[in-house]
C-alpha positions, 0 to 999 in steps of 0.5 A, spaced: 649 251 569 642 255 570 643 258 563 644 251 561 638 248 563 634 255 560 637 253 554 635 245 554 628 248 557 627 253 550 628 247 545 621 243 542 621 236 543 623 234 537 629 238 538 631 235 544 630 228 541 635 229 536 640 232 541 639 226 544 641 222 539 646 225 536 650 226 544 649 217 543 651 216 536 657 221 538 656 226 531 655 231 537 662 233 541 660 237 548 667 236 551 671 239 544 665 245 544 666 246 551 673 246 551 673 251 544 669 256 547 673 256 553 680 257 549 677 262 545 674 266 552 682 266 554 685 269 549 681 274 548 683 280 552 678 284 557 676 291 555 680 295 562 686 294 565 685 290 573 690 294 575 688 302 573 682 301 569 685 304 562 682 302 557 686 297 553 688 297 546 687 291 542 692 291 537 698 294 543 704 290 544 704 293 550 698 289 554 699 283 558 694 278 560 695 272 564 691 266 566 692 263 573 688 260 578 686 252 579 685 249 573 677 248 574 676 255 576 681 259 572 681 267 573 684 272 567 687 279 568 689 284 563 694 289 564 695 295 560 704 295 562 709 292 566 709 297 571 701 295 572 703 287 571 707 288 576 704 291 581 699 286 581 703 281 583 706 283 588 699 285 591 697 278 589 704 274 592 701 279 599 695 276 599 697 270 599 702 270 604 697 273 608 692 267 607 699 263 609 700 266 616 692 267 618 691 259 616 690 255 623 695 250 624 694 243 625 
């Protein structure tokens, strides 16, 4: 939010203004840009494996990404092959039984 409100304070009156009526008269759709760039974040693929930290190939049909995490606050992870998938998520299945069994009971 703070780079938002950097953005709307490096904008000229007149600029603001206009913004402003065009967010009123509907021309100017936030929701759907918003909702472009997040797609566009997902599917691109990081630059490192989470697991070991190689570098990832772009173009190899060998890396895996996935996207987990509650809707509003999504994480991405990119893994150089299955063998690192793998480990991953049987880190991550640990960490959340862990969190299962440390949660007090009501």
């Amino acid at each position: 939010m703070y780079r938002f409100m950097r953005f709307l304070d490096s904008l000229e009156h007149y600029e603001l203004v206009k913004f402003k009526q065009e967010m009123e008269k509907g021309t100017l759709d936030i929701a759907k840009s918003i909702q472009g760039k997040i797609k566009e974040h997902e599917k691109k693929h990081a630059g490192y494996c989470a697991t070991c930290s190689n570098t990832l190939d772009p173009y190899n049909t060998n890396n895996y990404t996935i996207i987990f995490g509650p809707e509003d606050f999504r994480k991405k992870a990119s893994f150089c092959g299955l063998d690192c998938l793998e480990y991953f998520l049987i880190k991550l299945k640990q960490m959340k039984k862990g969190e299962k069994n440390e949660s007090p009971r009501h």
